[in-house]
Every structure is written in structure tokens, then in C-alpha cells.
C-alpha positions as CSV (number, residue, x, y, z in Angstrom):
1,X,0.0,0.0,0.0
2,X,2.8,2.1,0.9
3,X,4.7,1.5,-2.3
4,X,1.6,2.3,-4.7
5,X,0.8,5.5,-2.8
6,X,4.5,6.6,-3.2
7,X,4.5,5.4,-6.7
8,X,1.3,7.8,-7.3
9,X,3.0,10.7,-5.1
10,X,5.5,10.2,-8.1
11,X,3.4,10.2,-11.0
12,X,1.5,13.2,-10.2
13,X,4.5,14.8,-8.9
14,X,4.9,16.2,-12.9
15,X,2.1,17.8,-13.1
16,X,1.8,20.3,-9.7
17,X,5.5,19.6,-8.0
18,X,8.3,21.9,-8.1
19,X,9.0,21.3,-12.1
20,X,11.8,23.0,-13.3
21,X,9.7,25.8,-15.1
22,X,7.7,27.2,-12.3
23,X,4.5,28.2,-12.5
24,X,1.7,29.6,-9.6
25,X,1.3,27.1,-6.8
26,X,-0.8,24.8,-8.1
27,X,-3.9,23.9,-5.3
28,X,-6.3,21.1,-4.8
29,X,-8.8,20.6,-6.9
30,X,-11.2,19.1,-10.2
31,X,-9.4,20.7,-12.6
32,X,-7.4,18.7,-14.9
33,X,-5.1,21.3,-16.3
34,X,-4.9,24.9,-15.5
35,X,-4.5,27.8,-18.4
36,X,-1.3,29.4,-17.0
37,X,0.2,25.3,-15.9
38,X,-0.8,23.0,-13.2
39,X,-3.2,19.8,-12.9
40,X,-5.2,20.8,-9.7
41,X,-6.6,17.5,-9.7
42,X,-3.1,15.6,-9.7
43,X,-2.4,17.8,-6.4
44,X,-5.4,16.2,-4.9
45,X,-4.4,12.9,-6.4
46,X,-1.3,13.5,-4.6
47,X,-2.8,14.8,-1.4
48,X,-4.6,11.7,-1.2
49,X,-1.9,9.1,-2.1
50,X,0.0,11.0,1.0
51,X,-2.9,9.9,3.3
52,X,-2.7,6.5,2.0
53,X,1.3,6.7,2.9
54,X,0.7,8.0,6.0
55,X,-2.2,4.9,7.1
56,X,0.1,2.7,6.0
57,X,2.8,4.2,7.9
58,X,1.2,4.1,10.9
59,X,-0.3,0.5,10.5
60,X,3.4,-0.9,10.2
61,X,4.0,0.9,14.2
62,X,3.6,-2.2,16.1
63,X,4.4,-5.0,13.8
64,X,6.8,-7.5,15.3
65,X,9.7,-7.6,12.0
66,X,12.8,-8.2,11.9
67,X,15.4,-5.3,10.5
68,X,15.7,-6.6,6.8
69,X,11.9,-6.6,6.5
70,X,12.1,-2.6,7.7
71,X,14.8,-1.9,5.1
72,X,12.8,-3.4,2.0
73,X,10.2,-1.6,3.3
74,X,12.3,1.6,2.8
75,X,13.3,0.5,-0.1
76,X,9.6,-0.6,-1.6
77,X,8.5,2.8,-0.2
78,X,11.1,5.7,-1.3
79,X,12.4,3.9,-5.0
80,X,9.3,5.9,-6.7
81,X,10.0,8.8,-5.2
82,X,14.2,9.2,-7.3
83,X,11.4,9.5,-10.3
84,X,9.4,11.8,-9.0
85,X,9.9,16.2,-9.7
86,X,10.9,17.7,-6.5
87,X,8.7,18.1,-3.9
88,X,7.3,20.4,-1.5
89,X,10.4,23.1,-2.4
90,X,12.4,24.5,-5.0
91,X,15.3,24.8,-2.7
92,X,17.0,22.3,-5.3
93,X,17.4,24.8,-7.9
94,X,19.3,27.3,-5.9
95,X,21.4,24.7,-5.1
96,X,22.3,24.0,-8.7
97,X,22.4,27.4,-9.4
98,X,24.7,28.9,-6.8
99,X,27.2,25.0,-8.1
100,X,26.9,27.1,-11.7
101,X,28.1,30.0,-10.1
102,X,31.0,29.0,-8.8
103,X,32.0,27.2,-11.9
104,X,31.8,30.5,-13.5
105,X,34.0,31.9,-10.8
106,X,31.3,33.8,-8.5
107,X,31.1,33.8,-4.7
108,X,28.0,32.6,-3.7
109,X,28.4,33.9,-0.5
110,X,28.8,37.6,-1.4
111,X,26.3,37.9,-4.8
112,X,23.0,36.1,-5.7
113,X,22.2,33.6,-8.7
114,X,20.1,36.6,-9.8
115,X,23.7,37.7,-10.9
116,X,24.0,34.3,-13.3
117,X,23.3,34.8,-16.7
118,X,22.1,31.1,-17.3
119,X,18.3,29.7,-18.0
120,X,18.9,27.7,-14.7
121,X,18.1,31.2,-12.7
122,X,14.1,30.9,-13.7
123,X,13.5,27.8,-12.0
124,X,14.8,29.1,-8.8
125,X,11.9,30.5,-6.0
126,X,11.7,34.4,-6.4
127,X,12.4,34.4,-2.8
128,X,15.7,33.6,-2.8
129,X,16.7,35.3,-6.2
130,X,18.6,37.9,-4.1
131,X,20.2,36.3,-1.4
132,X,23.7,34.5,-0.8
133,X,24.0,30.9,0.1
134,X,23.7,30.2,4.0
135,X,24.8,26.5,3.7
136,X,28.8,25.8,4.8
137,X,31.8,25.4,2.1
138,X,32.1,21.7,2.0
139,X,27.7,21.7,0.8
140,X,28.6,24.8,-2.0
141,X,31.6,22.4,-3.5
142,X,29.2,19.2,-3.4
143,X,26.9,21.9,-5.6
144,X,29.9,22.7,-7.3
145,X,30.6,19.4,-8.4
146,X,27.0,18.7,-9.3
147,X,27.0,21.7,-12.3
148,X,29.9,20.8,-13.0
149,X,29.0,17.1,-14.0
150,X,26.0,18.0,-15.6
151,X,27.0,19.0,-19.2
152,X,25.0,22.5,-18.6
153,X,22.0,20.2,-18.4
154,X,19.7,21.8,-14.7
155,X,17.8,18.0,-14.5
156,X,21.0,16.6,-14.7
157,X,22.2,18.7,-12.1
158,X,19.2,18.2,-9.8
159,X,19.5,14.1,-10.7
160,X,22.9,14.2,-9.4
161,X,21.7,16.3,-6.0
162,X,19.3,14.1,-5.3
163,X,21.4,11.2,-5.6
164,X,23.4,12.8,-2.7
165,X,20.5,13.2,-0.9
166,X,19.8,9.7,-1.5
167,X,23.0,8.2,-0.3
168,X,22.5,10.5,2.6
169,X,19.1,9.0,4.0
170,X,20.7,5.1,3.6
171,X,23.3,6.6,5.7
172,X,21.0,8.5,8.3
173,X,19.5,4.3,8.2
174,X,22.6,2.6,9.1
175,X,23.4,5.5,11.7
176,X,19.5,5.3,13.3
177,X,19.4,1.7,13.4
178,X,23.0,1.4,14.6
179,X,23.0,3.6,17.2
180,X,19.9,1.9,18.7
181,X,21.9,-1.3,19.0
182,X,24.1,0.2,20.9
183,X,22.3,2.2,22.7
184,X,19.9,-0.6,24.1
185,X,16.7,-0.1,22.4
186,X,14.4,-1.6,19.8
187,X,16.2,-1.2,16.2
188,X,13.0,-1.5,14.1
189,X,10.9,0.8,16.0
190,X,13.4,3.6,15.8
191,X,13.7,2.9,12.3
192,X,9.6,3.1,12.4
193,X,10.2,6.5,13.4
194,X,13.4,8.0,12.5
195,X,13.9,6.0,8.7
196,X,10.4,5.2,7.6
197,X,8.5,8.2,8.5
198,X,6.7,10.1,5.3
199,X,8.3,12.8,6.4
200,X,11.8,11.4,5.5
201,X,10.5,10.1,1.9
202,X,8.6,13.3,0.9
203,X,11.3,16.2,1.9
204,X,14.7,14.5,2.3
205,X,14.5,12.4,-1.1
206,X,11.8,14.2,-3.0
207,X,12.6,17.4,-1.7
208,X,16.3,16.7,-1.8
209,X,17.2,18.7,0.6
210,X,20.4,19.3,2.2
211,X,19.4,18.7,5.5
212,X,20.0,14.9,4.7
213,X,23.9,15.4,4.3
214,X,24.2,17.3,7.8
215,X,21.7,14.7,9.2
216,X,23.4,11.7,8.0
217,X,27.0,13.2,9.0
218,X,25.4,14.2,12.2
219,X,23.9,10.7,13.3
220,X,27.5,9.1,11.5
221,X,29.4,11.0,14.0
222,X,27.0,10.1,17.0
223,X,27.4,5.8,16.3
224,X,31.1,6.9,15.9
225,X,31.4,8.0,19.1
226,X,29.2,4.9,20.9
227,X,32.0,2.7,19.2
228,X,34.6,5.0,20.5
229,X,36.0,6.0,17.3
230,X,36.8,9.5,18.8
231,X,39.0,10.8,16.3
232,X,36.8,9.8,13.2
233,X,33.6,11.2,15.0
234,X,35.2,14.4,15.3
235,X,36.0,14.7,11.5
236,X,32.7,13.4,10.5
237,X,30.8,15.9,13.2
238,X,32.7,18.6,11.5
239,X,32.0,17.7,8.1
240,X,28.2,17.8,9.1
241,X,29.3,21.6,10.4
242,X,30.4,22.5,7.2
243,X,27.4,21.7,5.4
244,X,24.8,23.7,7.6
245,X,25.5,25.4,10.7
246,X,23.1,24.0,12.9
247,X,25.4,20.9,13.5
248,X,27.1,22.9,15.8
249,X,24.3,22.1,18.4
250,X,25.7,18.7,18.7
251,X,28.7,19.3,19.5
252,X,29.2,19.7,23.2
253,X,27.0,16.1,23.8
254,X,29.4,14.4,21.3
255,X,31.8,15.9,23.3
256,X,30.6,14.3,26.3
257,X,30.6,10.9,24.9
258,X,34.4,11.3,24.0
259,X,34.9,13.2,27.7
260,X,32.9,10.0,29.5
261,X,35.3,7.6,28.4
262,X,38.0,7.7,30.9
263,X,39.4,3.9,31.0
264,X,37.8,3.0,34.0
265,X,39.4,5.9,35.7
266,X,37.1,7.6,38.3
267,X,35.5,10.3,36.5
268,X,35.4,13.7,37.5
269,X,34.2,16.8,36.2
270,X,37.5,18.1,36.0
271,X,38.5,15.1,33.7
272,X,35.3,15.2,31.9
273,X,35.8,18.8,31.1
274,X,39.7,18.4,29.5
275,X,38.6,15.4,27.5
276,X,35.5,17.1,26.1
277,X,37.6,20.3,25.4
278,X,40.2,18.6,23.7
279,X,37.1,16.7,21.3
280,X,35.9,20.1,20.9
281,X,39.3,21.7,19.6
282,X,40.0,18.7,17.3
283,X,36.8,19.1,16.3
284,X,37.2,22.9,15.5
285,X,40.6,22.5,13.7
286,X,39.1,19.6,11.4
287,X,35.8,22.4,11.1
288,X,38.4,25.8,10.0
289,X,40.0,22.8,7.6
290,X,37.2,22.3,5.5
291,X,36.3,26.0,5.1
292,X,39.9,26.8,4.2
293,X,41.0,24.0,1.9
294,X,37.6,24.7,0.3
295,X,39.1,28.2,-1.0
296,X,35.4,29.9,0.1
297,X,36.8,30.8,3.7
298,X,34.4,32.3,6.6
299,X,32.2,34.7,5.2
300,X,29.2,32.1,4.7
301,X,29.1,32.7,8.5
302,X,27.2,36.1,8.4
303,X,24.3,34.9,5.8
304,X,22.9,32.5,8.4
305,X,20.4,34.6,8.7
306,X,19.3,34.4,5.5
307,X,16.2,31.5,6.1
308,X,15.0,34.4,8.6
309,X,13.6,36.3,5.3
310,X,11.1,33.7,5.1
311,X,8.6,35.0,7.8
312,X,6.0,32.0,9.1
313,X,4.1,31.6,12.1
314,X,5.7,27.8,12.1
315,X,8.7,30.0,13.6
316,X,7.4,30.0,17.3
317,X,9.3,33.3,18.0
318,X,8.3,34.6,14.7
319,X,4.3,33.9,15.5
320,X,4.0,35.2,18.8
321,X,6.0,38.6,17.0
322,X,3.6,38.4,14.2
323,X,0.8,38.3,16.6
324,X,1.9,41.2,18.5
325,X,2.2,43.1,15.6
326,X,-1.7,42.1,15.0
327,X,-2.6,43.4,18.7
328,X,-0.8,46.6,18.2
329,X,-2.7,47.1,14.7
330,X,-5.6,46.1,16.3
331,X,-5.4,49.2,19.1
332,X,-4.6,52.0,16.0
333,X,-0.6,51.5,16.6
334,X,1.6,49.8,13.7
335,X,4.5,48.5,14.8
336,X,5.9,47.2,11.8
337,X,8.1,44.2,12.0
338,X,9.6,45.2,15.1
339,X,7.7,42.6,17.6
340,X,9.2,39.9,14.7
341,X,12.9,40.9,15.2
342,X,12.6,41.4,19.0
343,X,11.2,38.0,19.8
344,X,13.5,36.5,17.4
345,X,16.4,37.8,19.5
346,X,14.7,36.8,22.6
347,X,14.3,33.3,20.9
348,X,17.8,33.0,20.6
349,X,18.6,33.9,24.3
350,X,16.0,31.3,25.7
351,X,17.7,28.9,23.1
352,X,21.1,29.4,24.4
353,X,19.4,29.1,28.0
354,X,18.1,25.7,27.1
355,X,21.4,24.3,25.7
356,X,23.1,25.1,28.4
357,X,20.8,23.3,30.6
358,X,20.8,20.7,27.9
359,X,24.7,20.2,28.2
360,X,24.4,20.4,32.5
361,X,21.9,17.5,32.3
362,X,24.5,15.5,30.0
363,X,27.5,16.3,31.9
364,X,25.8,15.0,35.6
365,X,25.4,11.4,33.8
366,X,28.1,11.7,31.3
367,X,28.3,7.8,31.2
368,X,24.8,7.3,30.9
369,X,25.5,7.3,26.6
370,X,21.1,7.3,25.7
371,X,21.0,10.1,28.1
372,X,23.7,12.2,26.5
373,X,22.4,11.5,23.1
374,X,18.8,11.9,23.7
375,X,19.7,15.3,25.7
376,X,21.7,16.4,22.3
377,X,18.2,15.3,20.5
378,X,16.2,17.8,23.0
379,X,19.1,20.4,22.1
380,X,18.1,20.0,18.2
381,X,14.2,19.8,18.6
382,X,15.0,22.9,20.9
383,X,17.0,24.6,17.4
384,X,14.2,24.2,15.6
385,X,11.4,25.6,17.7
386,X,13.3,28.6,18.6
387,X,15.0,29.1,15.8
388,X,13.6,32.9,13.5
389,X,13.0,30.1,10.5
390,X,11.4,26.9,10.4
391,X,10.3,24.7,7.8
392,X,9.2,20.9,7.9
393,X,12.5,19.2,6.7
394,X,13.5,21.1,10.1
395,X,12.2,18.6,12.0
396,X,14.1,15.3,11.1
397,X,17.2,17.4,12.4
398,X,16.2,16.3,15.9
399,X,13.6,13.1,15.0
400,X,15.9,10.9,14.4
401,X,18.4,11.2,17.9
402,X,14.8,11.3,19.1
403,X,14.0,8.1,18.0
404,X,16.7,6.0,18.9
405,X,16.4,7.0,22.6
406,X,13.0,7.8,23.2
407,X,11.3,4.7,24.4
408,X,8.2,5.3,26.2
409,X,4.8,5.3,23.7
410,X,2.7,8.4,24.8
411,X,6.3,10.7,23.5
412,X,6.7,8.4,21.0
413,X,3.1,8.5,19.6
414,X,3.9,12.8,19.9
415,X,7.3,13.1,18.3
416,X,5.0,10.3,15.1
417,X,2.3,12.8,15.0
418,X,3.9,16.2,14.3
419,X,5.9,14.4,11.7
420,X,2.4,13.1,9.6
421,X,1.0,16.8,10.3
422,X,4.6,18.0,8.7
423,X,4.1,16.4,5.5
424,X,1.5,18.1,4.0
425,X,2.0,21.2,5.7
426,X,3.5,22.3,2.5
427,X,1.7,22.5,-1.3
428,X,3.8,20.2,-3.5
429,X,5.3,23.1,-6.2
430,X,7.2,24.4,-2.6
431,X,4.3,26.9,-1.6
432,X,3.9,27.4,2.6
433,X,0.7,26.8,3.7
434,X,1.7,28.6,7.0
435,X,1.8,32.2,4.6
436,X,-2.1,31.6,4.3
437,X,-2.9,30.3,7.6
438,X,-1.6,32.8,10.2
439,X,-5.3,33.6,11.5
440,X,-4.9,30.2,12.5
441,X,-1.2,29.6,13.7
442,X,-0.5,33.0,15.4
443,X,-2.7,31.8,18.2
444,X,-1.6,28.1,18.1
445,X,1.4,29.8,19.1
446,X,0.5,31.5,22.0
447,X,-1.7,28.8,23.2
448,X,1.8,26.6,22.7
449,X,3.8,29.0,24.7
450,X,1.1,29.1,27.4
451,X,1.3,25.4,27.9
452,X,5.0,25.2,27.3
453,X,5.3,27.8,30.2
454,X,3.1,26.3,32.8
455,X,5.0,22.7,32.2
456,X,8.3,24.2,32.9
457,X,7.4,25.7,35.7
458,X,6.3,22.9,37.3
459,X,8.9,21.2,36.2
460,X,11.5,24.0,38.0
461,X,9.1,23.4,41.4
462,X,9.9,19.9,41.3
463,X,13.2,20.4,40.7
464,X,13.9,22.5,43.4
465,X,13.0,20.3,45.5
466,X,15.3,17.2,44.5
467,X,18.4,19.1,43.0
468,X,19.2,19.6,39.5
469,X,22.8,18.7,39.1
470,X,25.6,16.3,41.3
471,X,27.6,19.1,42.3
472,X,30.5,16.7,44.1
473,X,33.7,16.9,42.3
474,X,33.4,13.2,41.0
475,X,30.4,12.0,39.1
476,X,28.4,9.7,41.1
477,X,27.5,5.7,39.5
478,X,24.5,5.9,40.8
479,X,22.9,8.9,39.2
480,X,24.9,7.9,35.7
481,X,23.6,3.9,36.4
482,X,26.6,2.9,36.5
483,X,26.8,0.8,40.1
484,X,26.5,1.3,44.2
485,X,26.3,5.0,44.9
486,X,29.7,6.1,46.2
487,X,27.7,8.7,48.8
488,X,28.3,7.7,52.5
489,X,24.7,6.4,54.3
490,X,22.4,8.7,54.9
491,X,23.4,11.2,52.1
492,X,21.6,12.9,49.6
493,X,19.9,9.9,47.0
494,X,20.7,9.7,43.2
495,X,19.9,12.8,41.1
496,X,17.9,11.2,38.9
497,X,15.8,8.0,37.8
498,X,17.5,5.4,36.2
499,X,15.1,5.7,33.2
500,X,15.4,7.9,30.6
């Protein structure tokens, strides 16, 4: 069932996906063909076959099967979707085009593709006509490569692309069901989650995005690390770095697995500290590296915020500015996009706020390897809520460290249902629906930050009254599960529960 659907996904994919001449969103609908270009009724033929996806996605969730059955599920599942036009964005073109402008000897991180003189430049969205590339070096000479091997041919530039993002997702499925292995829990149901979701099909090998490179080096470096392979995991992690930014976020728990490992040396926070440190500068050197033997340098660093041009509600800082802008037109005052910018800032301060606690939380059970890794999953979902941009692929930055340490079903059945919501949150020729639903989302997200509030606040009360972190200079077994407690009777019990 899931196979057909994605084989139907594919076939109408050509007539309302992100074709390479683009054309006004196409919607749902009778219509067979559209004057100005578009079959609305192949986008509800498409709509529909992703329901059918997602059913059958869901109906697989508690199926006893053994780890080759999963693959060829994969396999059965995302094969249509190499044939399909891209999906759901048109982010594939300015990859191709910024590739053609470095073969012509631009800098696609100081001018635009609108500065190309090539055919490619009308396929690309109008939005990011006049912007320079925010991905890392090691990403722009991938793109590189790909106009490069394409003859001057854009589909076989976009083939090519997509065949990277392809090899990317069979490597983000070796990592996911790898590092569940080692990290003690079910292989097949985090490969229900993290491999087989929709989510993964429709924007990571339709959509080709990126994301699946930094993903897939990402979760490499994580099962590198497990199987203390230190020195590899640090070149891989920085790899990931240099293909988008938000890698970074990962750092200081991959750190912690290298820092934990101490040779059955007592370990303290002082040793923990040095270790993670010296991970961290490797790490860094292997990072400045790639950027430099690239021949494109730093500068990509100040056009990170270039995704923040895109202003959705999905962001949840950008809502609750967007809706504060509303209240302030509704009482005669206009505000302008000030509210946006402000609680994007803030955003970014509460972000940092979290990671930090994040990295604490790690650090108190450093050998506790599920804990680390799912903390540096919280860190990621944390990167995309609060990031000033957000789009669906945005998710599966954090679902799949998610889902190879979250065990319980009622966070499990959560982290499955935003990604089937995800999916179609976005027309297939790469039109939001979040720019047409803001009467809708803008208070979403102030109900969201209500809720959010109230839980952490109860969360703080509790916490104050158990202690948040071992503050003894060595790391107790207990709280890390590692063995007897090393307290004397009658002192303070175990920081946390041994679950995670």
C-alpha cells in the first residue's frame, strides 16, 4: 500500500511539483489542467496518495519484523520517489544554481544567482533570487561538483543532488538503526520513526534537501562515538558543520561521549571537562580545515540569517511577534516588523538558556550514553522551535536522535504525530501553507507558549525540590547507572531515575 501510494505521489508529482519551469502554486482541486500550468486535480491525487502513505505508515507501528523486513520496506517505499519532480520546495534549484556560479567563478556567498546569466536562474523560488548561500563550504563544492557534471544540463544537475541526498538517507538508516543497537533499544521501531516516517521520503529524497547530508553526518558521528572512534567522529561531526550550521548544536554532547570515556578511571568533572575540550578543539581544527581548503573561507558565517527572510508563524518566536504586531494594529498603533525581530532575538537567548541546561543535564550522567544522546536530540528539537525560521525538513534534524532514545509510547506516539501533520503542511510546487494560515497559527502559538510555560514551571518546582545537578567533584554511579552509589549512608539519594 505504501509503495503504490509513493508510486502515485511520483506520477503526479509532474504535473503540480516543483518542475523546473515554475508556475503559480498549483492547489487542490477538479481541474485537470490549469491555463497558465498545473493539474489541480493531480495535487489532490497526490494529497490523497500521502494519506494513504501516512495509514500505512502508521499501521506498520507495532508490527513484530525483523530489521531486513524494515529496510525493504524503505526500499519498496522511497524507490518511486528518485522518479518523482521535486517536492514540496524549490530549494533544489538554488542549489544547482549557486554549483553554476561557482563554476563561473562567483562567490556565492557575497552575490545572488540573480547575478548568473544562465536559463537555470528561472526555476529558482523568487524568494531567494537575491540572497547568498547560508549552507557551509564543503555543501557549496558538493553543488559545485554537481554543475559541474551536468554538461549545462539543470535535470542533470538536480539528478545528481538528489542522488546525494539519496545516499545521505541510507546513511542517516545505518546510523538510526546502529546507534539503537548500541544504545539498548528496539532497532525496528526507531527505524519506524526515524527511517520510515513520510516525512523522511517526501522532503529528504523528493525534496532533496540538504538537510539529509548534515543529518546523515550528524547521526555518522553520533554511532562513531558509541563505538569510541573518537577521532573519526570528530571529523565526521565537522563535516556535518560544514554543510549547515546548525550541526554545531551537537557538539558539546558528542563531546561528552568522547569526555565520559576515561578507561575505568574515576571520572570527574574536572576530567570530563579536559577530555570534552580537547574533542571540541579537534573538532574545531578539522571544522576551520574544511572551510579553508575549500578556497570559500568564513564569510558564509554572516548569511545564516538568510532562512529568517522567510517570515511564518511555524517559527514560534516569529508567531508570537507576528501576533503582537496584530494586537498593536488592532489598538490603532503599527508596529511594523519590530515585535518579529525582538522575539526572534529573545528566541535565541532562551535557546542558548536551554542548551546550556541541555549540556548540564548531559554532563551530571556523562556515562549514561542514551541520556547524552537523547539530551543532544532535546538540544536540536530545541534549534528548531526557537530558531527565527522553520520549515518541515527542520524537523528530522532532531527526529531521528529522538527516536533511537525515546522509548516510552505516549512521547513516542507525539514526536509520530507532528511528523504526519509536517508532511502536507506544504503545497507540492514548494508553496507554505503557513503564509495563508496565520489567523490560525499565530494563536496556536501563544496557546503553545502558554502550555509550554506552565509545564516548565512545574517542572523547575519539582526540581527545586530534588536538586538539579551532582555538584561533588566526582560523578556519582548511581545517578549515571553505573553501580553502588559512592555517597556515605544517609546522604543525599541519586539525582535522577535510572530511566530515561
Amino acid at each position: 500500500m505504501g509503495g503504490a501510494a509513493a508510486g502515485a505521489v511520483a506520477a503526479t508529482s509532474w504535473l503540480c511539483g516543483a518542475t523546473p519551469k515554475e508556475f503559480a502554486s498549483v492547489w487542490p482541486g477538479i481541474v485537470p489542467w490549469r491555463s497558465n500550468g498545473g493539474s489541480p486535480l493531480a495535487c489532490t491525487v497526490l494529497f490523497v496518495a500521502l494519506g494513504v502513505m501516512l495509514y500505512a505508515w502508521w499501521a506498520l507501528r507495532d508490527l513484530q519484523v525483523s530489521a531486513r523486513w524494515v529496510r525493504g520496506t524503505v526500499v519498496v517505499w522511497f524507490s518511486p520517489l528518485l522518479l518523482s519532480a521535486p517536492l514540496f520546495s524549490r530549494d533544489i534549484y538554488s542549489y544547482a544554481a549557486s554549483g553554476l556560479l561557482m563554476v563561473r567563478g562567483g562567490d556565492p556567498y557575497v552575490q545572488s544567482v540573480r547575478d548568473l546569466s544562465s536559463p537555470w536562474v528561472a526555476s529558482v523560488s523568487r524568494v531567494w533570487l537575491d540572497t547568498p548561500a547560508p549552507y557551509g563550504p564543503l555543501f557549496m563544492e558538493l553543488a559545485r561538483l554537481a554543475a559541474v557534471g551536468s554538461g549545462g544540463h539543470l535535470i542533470v544537475a538536480v539528478a545528481l543532488l538528489r542522488l546525494l541526498a539519496v545516499g545521505a538517507v541510507v546513511i542517516i538508516g545505518w546510523a538510526v538503526m546502529t546507534s539503537a543497537a548500541l544504545l539498548g533499544t528496539d532497532p525496528t521501531r526507531a527505524a519506524w520513526l526515524g527511517l520510515l516516517t513520510p516525512i523522511m521520503g517526501m522532503h529528504l529524497v523528493a525534496g532533496a534537501h540538504n538537510d539529509a547530508l548534515m543529518v546523515a553526518a550528524m547521526m555518522s558521528a553520533v554511532v562513531l562515538a558509541l563505538r569510541r572512534r573518537y577521532g573519526w567522529a570528530g571529523v565526521v561531526l565537522a563535516a556535518a558543520m560544514a554543510i549547515k550550521a546548525p550541526a554545531v548544536v551537537m557538539l558539546p554532547f558528542v563531546a561528552i561521549l568522547a569526555g565520559a570515556d576515561c578507561h575505568h578511571r574515576p571520572l570527574t568533572w574536572v576530567r570530563l571537562l579536559a577530555r570534552s575540550v580537547v574533542f571540541a578543539t579537534g573538532v574545531v581544527v578539522a571544522f576551520a580545515v574544511f572551510c579553508w581548503g575549500t578556497g570559500l573561507g568564513w564569510s558564509w558565517l554572516g548569511n545564516l540569517s538568510t532562512p529568517g527572510e522567510s517570515v511564518q508563524w511555524t517559527s514560534l518566536p516569529t508567531g508570537l511577534g507576528m501576533g503582537v504586531e496584530a494586537l498593536g494594529t488592532l489598538f490603532g498603533r503599527r508596529l511594523g516588523s519590530g515585535p518579529v525581530v525582538l522575539l526572534r532575538d529573545a528566541g535565541l537567548v532562551v535557546l542558548g538558556a536551554v542548551l546550556i541546561v541541555l549540556w548540564l543535564r548531559a554532563a551530571t550522567r556523562a556515562r549514561d550514553r542514551r541520556h547524552v544522546v537523547l539530551c543532544g536530540g532535546l538540544a536540536m528539537l530545541a534549534t528548531v522551535v526557537l530558531a527565527p525560521a522553520f520549515h518541515p525538513w527542520y524537523f528530522l534534524w532532531a527526529l531521528p536522535l529522538l527516536a533511537v532514545t525515546v522509548t516510552d509510547r505516549r512521547s513516542n506516539t507525539a514526536l509520530a504525530g507532528v511528523a504526519s501533520v509536517l508532511v502536507p503542511a506544504v503545497l507540492p510546487g514548494g508553496f507554505s501553507l503557513a503564509l495563508d494560515t496565520a489567523w490560525v497559527g499565530v494563536p496556536l502559538c501563544f496557546v503553545c507558549t502558554t502550555a509550554l510555560g506552565l509545564r516548565l514551571v512545574r517542572r523547575a518546582r519539582s526540581a527545586s525540590r530534588h536538586g538539579i545537578f551532582t555538584m561533588a567533584g566526582t560523578v556519582d554511579p548511581a545517578a549515571n547507572g553505573l553501580g553502588p552509589s559512592t555517597r556515605q549512608p544517609g546522604g543525599d539519594p541519586p539525582t535522577y531515575r535510572s530511566s530515561a
